[in-house]
N, C-alpha and C positions, 0 to 999 in steps of 0.2 A: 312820580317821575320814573320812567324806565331807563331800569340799569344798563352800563354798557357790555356789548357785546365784548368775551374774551376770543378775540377772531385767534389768538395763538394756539386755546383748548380747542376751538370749533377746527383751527386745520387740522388738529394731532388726531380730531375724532373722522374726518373726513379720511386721513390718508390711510387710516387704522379699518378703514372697511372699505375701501378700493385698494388695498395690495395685491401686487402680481409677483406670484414669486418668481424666486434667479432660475428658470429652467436650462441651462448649460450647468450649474451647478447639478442638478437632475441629473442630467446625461453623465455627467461624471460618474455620480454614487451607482444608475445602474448598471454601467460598463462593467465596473470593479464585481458588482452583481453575477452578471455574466459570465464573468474571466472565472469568480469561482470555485461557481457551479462547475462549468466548464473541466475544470482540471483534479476536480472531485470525481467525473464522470470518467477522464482520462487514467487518473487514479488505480480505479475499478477494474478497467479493463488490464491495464499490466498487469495487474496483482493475478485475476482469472488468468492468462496467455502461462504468468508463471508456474501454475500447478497444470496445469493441462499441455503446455506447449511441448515439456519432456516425453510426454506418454505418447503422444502421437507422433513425433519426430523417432520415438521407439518402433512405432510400429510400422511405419512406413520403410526407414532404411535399418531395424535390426537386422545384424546378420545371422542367414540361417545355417545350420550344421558344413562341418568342411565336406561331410559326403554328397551334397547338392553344389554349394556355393564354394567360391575362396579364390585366392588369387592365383597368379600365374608363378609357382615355385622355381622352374626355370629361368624368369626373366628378372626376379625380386620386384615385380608389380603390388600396388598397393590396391586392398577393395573396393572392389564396386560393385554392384550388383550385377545380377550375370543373367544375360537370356538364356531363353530354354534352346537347346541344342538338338537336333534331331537325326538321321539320315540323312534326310533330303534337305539340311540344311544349306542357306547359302554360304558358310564359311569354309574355307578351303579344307582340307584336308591333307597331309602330310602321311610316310611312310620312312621310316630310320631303321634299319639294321644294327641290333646290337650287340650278338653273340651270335657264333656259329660250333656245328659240334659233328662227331657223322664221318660219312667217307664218302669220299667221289667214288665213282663218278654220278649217282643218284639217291645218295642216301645224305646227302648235307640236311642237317636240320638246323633251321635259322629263329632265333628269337627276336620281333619284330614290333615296334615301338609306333603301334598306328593313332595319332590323334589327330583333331580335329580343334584349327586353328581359330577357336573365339578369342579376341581380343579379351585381354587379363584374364582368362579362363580357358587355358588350355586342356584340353581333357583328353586323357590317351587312355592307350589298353596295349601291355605289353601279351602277345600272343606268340604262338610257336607254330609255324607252318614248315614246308618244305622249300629247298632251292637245288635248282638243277638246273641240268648245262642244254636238255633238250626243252619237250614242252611239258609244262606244268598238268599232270594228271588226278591232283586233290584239290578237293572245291569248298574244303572248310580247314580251317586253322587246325591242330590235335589241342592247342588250348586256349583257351579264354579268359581275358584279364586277369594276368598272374601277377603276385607276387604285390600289387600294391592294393590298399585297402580302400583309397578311394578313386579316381580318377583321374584326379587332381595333384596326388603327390608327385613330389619328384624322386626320381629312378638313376642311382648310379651305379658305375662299376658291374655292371651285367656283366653273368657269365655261363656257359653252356656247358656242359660236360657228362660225355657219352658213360655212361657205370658198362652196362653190358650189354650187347645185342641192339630190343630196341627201346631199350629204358635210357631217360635220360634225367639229367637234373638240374634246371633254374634257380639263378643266385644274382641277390642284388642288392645294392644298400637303399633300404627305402628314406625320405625323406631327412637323409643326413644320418640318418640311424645307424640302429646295426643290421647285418645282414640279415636276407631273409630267404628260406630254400624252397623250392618245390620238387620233388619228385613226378615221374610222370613217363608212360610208353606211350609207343606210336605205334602204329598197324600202316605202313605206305603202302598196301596193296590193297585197302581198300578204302574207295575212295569217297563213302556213301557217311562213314563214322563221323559222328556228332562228336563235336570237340569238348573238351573235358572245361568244367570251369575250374580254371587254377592250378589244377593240381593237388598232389596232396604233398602237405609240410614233410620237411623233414623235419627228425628227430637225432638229438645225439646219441653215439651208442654206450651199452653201461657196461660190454664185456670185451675183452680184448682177445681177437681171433688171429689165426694163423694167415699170415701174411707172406703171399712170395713175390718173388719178382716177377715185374711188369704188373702185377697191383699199385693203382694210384694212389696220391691225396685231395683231401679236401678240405675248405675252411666254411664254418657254418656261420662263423660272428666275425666281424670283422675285429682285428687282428687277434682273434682268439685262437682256443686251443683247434692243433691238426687233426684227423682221423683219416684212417687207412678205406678205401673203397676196393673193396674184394673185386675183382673182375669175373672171377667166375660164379660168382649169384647175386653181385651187387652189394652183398652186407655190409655194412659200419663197422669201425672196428676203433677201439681206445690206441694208442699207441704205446710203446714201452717209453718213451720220453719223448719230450718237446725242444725244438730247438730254443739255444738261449739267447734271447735277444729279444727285443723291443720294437712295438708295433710291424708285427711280424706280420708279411705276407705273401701268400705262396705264387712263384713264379708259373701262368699258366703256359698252353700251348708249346711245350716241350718236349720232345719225346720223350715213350716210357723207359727207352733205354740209357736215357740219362741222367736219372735219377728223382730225387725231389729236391729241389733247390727252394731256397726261401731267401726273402728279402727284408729287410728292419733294418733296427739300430743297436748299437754295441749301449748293451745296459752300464757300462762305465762310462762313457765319454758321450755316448749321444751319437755317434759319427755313421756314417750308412756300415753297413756290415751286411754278408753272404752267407749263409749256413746251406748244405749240402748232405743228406742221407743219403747212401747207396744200399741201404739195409733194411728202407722200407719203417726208416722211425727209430729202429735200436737204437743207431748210435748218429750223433751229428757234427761236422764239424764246420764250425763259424770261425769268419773271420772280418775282422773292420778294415774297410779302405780308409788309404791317408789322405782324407779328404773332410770338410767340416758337411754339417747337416744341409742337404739339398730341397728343392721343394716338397720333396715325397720320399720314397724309399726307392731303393734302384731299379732298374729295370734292367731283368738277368735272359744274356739268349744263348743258346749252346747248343749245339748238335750232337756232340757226342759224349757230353758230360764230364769230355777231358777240357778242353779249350773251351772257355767260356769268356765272356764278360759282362760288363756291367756297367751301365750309363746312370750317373749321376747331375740331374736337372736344376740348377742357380736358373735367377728369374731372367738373365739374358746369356748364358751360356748351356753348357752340357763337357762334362769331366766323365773319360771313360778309363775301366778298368782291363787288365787282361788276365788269366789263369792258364797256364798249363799244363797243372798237376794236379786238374779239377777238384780247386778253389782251398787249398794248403797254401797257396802263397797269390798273394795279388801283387802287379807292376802296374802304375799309370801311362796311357800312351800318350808320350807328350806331344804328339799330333795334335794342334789346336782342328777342335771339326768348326769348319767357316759355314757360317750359319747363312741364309739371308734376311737382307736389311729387316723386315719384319720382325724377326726374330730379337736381335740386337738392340735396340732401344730400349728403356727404363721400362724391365720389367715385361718383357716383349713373351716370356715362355711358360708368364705366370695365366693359368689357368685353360693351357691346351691341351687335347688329344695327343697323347704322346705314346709310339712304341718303336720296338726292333725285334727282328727276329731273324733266323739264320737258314738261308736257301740251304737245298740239297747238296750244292756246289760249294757249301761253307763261306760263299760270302753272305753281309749282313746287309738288309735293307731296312733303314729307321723312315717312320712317319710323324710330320710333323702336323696338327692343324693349323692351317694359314690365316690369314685375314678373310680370302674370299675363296679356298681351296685347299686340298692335303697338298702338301710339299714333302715329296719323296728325297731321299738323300743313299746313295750306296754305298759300299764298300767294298771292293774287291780282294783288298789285301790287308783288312781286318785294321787298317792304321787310317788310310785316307777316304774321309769323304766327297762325295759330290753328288749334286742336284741330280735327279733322274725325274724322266717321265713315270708314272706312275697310275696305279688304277680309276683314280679318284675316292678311294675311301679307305679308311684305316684297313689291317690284313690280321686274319684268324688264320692261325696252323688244324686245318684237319687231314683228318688219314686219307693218305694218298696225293695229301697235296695242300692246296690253300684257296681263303675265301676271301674275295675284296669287298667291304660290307658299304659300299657304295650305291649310287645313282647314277645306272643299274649298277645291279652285282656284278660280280664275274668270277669267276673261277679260274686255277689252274695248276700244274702239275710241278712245276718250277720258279713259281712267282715272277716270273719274267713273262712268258708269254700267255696273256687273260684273254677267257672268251665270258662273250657275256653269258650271265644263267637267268633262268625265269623262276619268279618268284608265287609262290601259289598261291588263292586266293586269301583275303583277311579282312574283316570287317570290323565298319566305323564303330565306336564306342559310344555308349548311349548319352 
């Protein structure tokens, strides 16, 4: 008899070799597969991008030396990489007057601020040519890029001043620093001489020489010590003592016959103070105005080295001094000087071209920089000011007269009435 079929083992073996497996289950596990690899491969690459990606980010935007590259010191611009700059570039080109020294009517010598306007990379060349009232007869600068190291630094406080004949001496605070001198002659009669580069340094002197009057001063560091400039052969000279007082600086464009005046602060109290030689450094005597500390130290004008003053600069005023017994006693003029609007608002006088000096006729003319121009202010009667027309650029005292170091210059024998002068050639900076 044949046994019965177990149809329940015969399905379990039938369904056991027809299985299809779950392929959406598949699709799952390779995905997961996929993702990773995937992000083992992504992995990889970060990690490489990390060692490598600094070295190349170096080498593209490293910056190079401040004597090629750097920013714009003038305007507090931040780096960026700077085109090459040429003559025949397209960026403008600018021309500033910043010190004058000399005598009218053809012997002014101008030190002259020519750069060339690349955006955050301004690049000048402070040179020394000629300015005169007729036509300009030299065709090369007497010097070339003085006084700063790169092109790029900034340049203040320039100052010009004649030693003897036709030796002269360049001074200026480079880069916030301290000062920096050049010595250096001119030849204006011939017109063919190749301009000196720089100049050469000065040096301070080690021996103390005989000094008379009408021998000047000079400062070689900013507010450092003074030295006597001989007139009759230019030499250096130590002085017998130093005025006493703090952040001392010497009032320029003065005449010789009215001694040497110096401007600082009273080493007790801080307060501006005047000190005065008539003895060429011997002896000094200083005195503090009744006034608290100003933006700067004063600025001292006099004519005759009897009657003086002395302007003291708050960020929206100006407090002035007066002397008649050349600078043994100070009196405040309590003339308020009415400024304009510009001027008067919070902090309206912090950070401008500021000065005064004293016409032939002993009235005073002060210069103000404006917002969009110089603002001239006069004095007739040494107490009240007011607004005048004026040159358009701040004013140097040279022999025989004075120099408007504007756009253009101009010249003149009284400071009232200016003629324009020409300026001799000077060339772009590399």
């Amino acid at each position: 008899m044949r046994p019965e079929l177990d149809f329940r083992a015969l399905r379990a073996q039938i369904e056991a070799a027809t299985w299809v497996p779950d392929f959406s289950t598949l699709y799952r596990r390779a995905g997961r597969v996929r993702i990773r690899d995937r992000m083992a491969v992504v992995g990889a690459l970060v990690g490489t991008l990390a060692v490598f990606a600094p070295v190349a980010l170096a080498g593209i935007f490293g910056r190079p030396t401040p004597a090629a590259l750097g920013p714009n010191p003038d305007l507090g611009e931040a780096w960026s990489p700077s085109p090459v700059v040429s003559a025949a570039s397209r960026y403008p080109s600018t021309t500033t007057l910043r010190a004058a020294a000399g005598a009218l009517p053809d012997s002014v010598v101008v030190a002259v601020d020519v750069c060339v306007e690349v955006p955050q990379h301004r690049r000048c060349s402070l040179q020394v040519t000629m300015l005169r009232d007729g036509s300009a007869d030299r065709r090369t600068p007497f010097v070339l890029d003085a006084l700063r190291q790169s092109p790029l630094d900034r340049l203040e406080s320039v100052e010009l001043v004649r030693i003897v004949g036709n030796t002269f001496m360049l001074s200026g605070e480079v880069g916030g620093g301290s000062r920096t001198s050049v010595r250096f002659s001119v030849d204006a009669a011939d017109a063919s001489t190749q301009p000196v580069e720089s100049g050469s340094p000065v040096v301070g002197p080690s021996d103390r020489l005989v000094l008379k009057q009408g021998d000047t001063a000079v400062q070689l560091v900013q507010y450092g010590d003074f030295f006597g400039l001989r007139s009759s052969d230019g030499a250096l000279s130590l002085l017998a003592s130093q005025p006493p007082m703090a952040r001392r600086a010497l009032a320029g464009g003065l005449p010789k016959a009215a001694g040497w005046w110096v401007a600082g602060a009273d080493l007790g109290t801080g307060q501006p103070a005047v000190a005065v030689s008539k003895d060429q450094g011997r002896g000094w005597l200083a005195r503090k105005l009744d006034a608290p500390a100003g933006l700067d130290v004063p600025t001292v004008a006099t004519l005759d080295g009897t009657v003086a003053f002395a302007f003291v600069r708050y960020p929206n005023s100006i407090r002035f001094f007066r002397t008649a017994d050349g600078g043994d006693s100070w009196l405040e003029v309590r003339t308020k000087i009415e400024l304009p609007a510009q001027f008067t608002s919070d902090k309206g006088l912090v950070g401008r071209s500021f000065g005064v000096l004293t016409r032939p006729d002993r009235s005073l003319v002060m210069w103000i920089q404006g917002n969009s121009e110089m603002v001239f202010l006069e004095s007739l009667d040494g107490e009240h000011f007011g607004v005048v027309a004026g040159p358009g650029g701040p004013l140097a005292a040279v022999e025989n007269g004075f120099a408007a170091l504007g756009s253009p210059p101009r010249v003149s024998q009284d400071a009232r009435a200016w003629q324009e002068a020409t300026l001799s050639a000077t060339v772009l900076p590399n």
